[in-house]
N, C-alpha and C positions, 0 to 999 in steps of 0.2 A: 504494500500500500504506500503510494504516494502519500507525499505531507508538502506542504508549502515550503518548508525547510529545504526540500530538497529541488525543489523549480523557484530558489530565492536567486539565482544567477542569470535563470530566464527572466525571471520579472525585472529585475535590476537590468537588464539591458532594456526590456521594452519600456521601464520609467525612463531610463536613460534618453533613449528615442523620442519617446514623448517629449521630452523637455526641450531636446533641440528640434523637433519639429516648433514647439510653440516658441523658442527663441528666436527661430530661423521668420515664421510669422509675425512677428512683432517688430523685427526690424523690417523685413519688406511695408509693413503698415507704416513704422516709424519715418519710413524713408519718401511716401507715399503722401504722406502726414506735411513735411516738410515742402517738397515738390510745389503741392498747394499753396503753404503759407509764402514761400517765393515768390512764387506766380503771382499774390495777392498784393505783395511789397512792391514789386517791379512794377503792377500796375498803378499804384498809390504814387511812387517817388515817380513824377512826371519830369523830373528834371536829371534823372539819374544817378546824383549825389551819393544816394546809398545811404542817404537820410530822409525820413518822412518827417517835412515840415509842418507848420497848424498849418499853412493855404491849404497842402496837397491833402493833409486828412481829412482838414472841414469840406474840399471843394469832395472827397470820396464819400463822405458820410452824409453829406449833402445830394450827391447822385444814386445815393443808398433809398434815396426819401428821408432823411433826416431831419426834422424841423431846428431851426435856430432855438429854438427854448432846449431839446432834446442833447444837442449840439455840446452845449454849455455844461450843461448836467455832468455825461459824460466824461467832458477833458477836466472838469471841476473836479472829478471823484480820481483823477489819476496822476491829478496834477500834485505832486509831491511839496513841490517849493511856495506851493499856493501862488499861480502865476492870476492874476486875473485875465481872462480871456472873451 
């Protein structure tokens, strides 16, 4: 009679497996993930800087449909230095 004891090398390879299956998955998503958030940047920085300015955010959050009260709110709650804006 079998015991688990004895397919503990079986299973330990198939956790094994498992594990770099979903490692292997999380970076493809992670990379997937990122791809996007580029793609999002590149389109915000209209002047290519490699910095997003208030113009380029407000004019993006504004083509989002963003109201000018909405606007405020937002850069208010992120705004570290308390920039008035």
């Amino acid at each position: 009679m079998e015991t688990w004891i004895s397919n503990a090398p079986l299973i330990a390879a198939g956790v094994g497996v498992f594990i770099a299956l979903v490692q292997l998955l999380f970076n493809w998503w992670q990379k997937k993930k990122m791809a996007k958030l580029l793609k999002e940047f590149k389109t915000l920085d209209k002047d290519s800087s490699g910095a997003i300015s208030y113009s380029e955010l407000r004019a993006g959050l504004e083509k989002r449909g963003f109201q000018d009260d909405e606007i405020r709110t937002m850069l208010a709650a992120l705004d570290e230095n308390q920039y008035v804006f």
